[in-house]
C-alpha positions as CSV (number, residue, x, y, z in Angstrom):
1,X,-24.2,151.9,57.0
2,X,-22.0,149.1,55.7
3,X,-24.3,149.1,52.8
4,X,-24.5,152.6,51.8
5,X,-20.5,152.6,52.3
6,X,-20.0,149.9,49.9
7,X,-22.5,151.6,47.3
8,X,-20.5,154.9,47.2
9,X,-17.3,153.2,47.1
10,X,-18.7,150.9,44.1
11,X,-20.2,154.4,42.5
12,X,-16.5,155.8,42.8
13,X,-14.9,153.4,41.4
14,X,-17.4,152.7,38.6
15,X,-17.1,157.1,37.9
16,X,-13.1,156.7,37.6
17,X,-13.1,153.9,35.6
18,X,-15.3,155.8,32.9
19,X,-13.0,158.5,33.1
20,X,-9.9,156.7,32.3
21,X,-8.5,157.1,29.0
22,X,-9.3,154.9,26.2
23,X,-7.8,153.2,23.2
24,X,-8.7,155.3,20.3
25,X,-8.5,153.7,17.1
26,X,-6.3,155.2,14.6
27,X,-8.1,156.6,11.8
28,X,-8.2,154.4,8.6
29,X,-5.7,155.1,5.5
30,X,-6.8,157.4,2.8
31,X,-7.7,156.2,-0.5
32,X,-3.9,157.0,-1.7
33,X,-2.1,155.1,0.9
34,X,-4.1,152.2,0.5
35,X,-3.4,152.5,-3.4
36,X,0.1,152.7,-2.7
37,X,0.0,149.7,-0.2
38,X,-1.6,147.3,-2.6
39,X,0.3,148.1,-5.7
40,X,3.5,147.6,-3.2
41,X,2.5,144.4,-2.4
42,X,1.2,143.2,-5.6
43,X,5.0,144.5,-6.9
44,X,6.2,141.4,-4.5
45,X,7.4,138.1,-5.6
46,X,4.8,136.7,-3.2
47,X,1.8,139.0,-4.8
48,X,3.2,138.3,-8.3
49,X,2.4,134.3,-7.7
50,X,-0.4,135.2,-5.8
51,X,-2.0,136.5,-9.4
52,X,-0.8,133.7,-11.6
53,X,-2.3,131.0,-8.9
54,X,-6.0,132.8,-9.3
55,X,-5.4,133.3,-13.2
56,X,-4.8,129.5,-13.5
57,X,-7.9,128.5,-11.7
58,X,-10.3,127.4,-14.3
59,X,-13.2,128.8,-12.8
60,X,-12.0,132.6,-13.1
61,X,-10.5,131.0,-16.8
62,X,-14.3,129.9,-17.2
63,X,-15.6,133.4,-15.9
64,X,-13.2,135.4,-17.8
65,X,-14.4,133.8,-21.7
66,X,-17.8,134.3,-20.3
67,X,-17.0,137.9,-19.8
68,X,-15.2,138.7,-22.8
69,X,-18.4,137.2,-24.8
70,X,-20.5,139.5,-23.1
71,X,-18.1,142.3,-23.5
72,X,-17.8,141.8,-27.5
73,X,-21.6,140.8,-28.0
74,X,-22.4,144.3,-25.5
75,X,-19.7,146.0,-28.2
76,X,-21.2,145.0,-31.2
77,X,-24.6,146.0,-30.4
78,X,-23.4,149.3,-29.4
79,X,-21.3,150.1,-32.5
80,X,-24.4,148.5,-35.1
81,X,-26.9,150.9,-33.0
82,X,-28.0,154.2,-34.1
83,X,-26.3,155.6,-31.1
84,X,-23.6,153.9,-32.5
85,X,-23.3,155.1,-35.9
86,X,-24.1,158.4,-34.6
87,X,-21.2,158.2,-32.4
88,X,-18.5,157.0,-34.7
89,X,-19.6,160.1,-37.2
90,X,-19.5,162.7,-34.7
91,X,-15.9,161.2,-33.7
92,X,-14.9,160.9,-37.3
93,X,-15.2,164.4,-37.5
94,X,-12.0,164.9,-35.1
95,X,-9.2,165.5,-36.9
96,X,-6.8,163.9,-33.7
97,X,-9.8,161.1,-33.2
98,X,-9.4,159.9,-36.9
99,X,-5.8,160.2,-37.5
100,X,-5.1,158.0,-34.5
101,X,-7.9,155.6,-35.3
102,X,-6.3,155.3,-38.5
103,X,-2.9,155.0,-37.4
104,X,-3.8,152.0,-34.8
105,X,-5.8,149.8,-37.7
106,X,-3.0,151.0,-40.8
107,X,-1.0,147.5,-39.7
108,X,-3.9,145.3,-40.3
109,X,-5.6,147.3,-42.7
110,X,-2.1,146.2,-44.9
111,X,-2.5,142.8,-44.1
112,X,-6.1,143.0,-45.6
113,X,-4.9,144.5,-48.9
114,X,-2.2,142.3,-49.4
115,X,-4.0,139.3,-49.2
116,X,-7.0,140.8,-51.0
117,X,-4.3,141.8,-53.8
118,X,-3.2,138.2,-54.3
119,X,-7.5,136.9,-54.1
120,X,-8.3,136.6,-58.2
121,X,-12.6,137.1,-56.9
122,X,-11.1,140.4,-55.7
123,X,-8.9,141.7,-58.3
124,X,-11.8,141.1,-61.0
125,X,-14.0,142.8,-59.1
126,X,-11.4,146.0,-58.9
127,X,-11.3,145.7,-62.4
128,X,-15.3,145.9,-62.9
129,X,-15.0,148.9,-60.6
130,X,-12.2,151.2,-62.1
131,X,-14.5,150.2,-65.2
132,X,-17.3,151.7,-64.5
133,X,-17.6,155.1,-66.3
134,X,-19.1,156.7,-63.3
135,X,-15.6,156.0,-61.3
136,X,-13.8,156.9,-64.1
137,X,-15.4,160.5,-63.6
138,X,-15.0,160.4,-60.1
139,X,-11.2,159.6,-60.2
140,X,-10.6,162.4,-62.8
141,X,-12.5,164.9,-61.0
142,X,-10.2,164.2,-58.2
143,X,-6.9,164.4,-60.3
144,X,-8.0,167.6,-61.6
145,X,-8.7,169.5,-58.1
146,X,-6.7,171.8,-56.7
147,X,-6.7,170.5,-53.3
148,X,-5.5,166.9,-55.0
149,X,-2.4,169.1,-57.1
150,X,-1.1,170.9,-54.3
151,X,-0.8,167.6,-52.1
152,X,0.7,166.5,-55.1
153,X,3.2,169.1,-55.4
154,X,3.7,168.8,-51.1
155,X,4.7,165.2,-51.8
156,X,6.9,165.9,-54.7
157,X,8.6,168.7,-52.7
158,X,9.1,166.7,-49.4
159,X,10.9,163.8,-52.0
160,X,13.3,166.3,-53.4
161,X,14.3,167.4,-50.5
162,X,14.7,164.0,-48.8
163,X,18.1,163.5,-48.0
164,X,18.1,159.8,-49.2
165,X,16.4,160.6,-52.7
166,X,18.9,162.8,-53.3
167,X,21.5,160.4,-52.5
168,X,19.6,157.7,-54.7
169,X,19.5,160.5,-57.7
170,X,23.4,161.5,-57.3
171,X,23.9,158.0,-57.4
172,X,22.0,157.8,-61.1
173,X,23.7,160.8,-62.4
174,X,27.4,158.9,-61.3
175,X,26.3,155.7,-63.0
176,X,24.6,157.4,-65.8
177,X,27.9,160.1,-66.6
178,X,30.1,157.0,-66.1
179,X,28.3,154.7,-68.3
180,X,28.6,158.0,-71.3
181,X,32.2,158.2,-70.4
182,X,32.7,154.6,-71.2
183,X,30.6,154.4,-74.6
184,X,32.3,157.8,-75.6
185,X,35.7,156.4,-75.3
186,X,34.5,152.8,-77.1
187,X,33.3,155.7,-79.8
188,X,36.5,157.2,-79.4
189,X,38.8,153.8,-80.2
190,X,36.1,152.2,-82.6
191,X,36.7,155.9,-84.9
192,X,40.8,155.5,-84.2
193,X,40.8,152.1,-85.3
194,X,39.0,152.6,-88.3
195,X,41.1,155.5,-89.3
196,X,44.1,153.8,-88.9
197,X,43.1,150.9,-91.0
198,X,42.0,153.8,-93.9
């Protein structure tokens, strides 16, 4: 009897016990507040630091130069493949794509011409080319479009109406009427002086 007693009170006790109420675990941040919680922290003096310690370990130094040699060999294959070519004329094509392509090289693409400019090999070689009857065509051909005129006359139009040509041009025409004032009245005394010595 004792027995049986004991077993129902251990089975009660062991039946309320699994239907107490348990801890349940929050459910874990979304992809945005765990964004915003690392970019916080890495905002922090202490994260900050944290960053320069690993970038001044020379094994991630080491790994890095590794990487970036894989990166550029992986990019020049790429560009010199067929894909590659294929790609770049496709993209060429894009009026936006090439204009800002263009626009982010124009800097060094200056720096190339000037020192190619001042390279005698180079300049000889320009020579040879603007030579060569063929170009000579080409380059008239050009100068004689009508798509080369009118961005001629565009250019010319947008000068004129610049607001510092024109103060460059009023500044000529002061000089210039200033400079005829000046030899008209030398004129003027060299023809009194001569008269009155007559």
């Amino acid at each position: 009897m004792k027995k049986s007693t004991l077993l129902l009170l251990f089975s009660y006790f062991l039946i309320l016990g699994s239907c107490a109420p348990q801890d349940i675990s929050p459910p874990p941040p979304d992809y945005d507040q765990t964004k915003k919680m690392v970019v916080d922290i890495l905002k922090t003096d202490e994260g900050k630091k944290a960053i320069q310690e690993i970038m001044a370990d020379e094994k991630v130094k080491q790994q890095l130069v590794i990487e970036q040699a894989v990166v550029k060999e992986t990019l020049q294959q790429m560009l010199t493949s067929e894909k590659g070519i294929k790609f770049w004329e496709k993209a060429m094509q894009d009026p936006k794509f090439a204009e800002s392509f263009a626009k982010s090289l124009k800097t060094e693409q200056e720096k190339t011409i000037k020192a190619l400019m001042k390279d005698p090999e180079y300049q000889g070689m320009m020579i040879d080319i603007l030579k060569n009857p063929e170009m000579e065509k080409a380059m008239t051909d050009v100068l004689k479009s009508k798509q080369f005129r009118q961005h001629l006359q565009q250019v010319i139009t947008e000068t004129l109406n610049s607001p510092l040509f024109q103060a460059k041009i009023q500044d000529i025409l002061v000089k210039s009427a200033e400079n005829i004032q000046q030899e008209t009245k030398k004129q003027n005394e060299d023809q009194d002086e001569t008269n009155s010595n007559q």
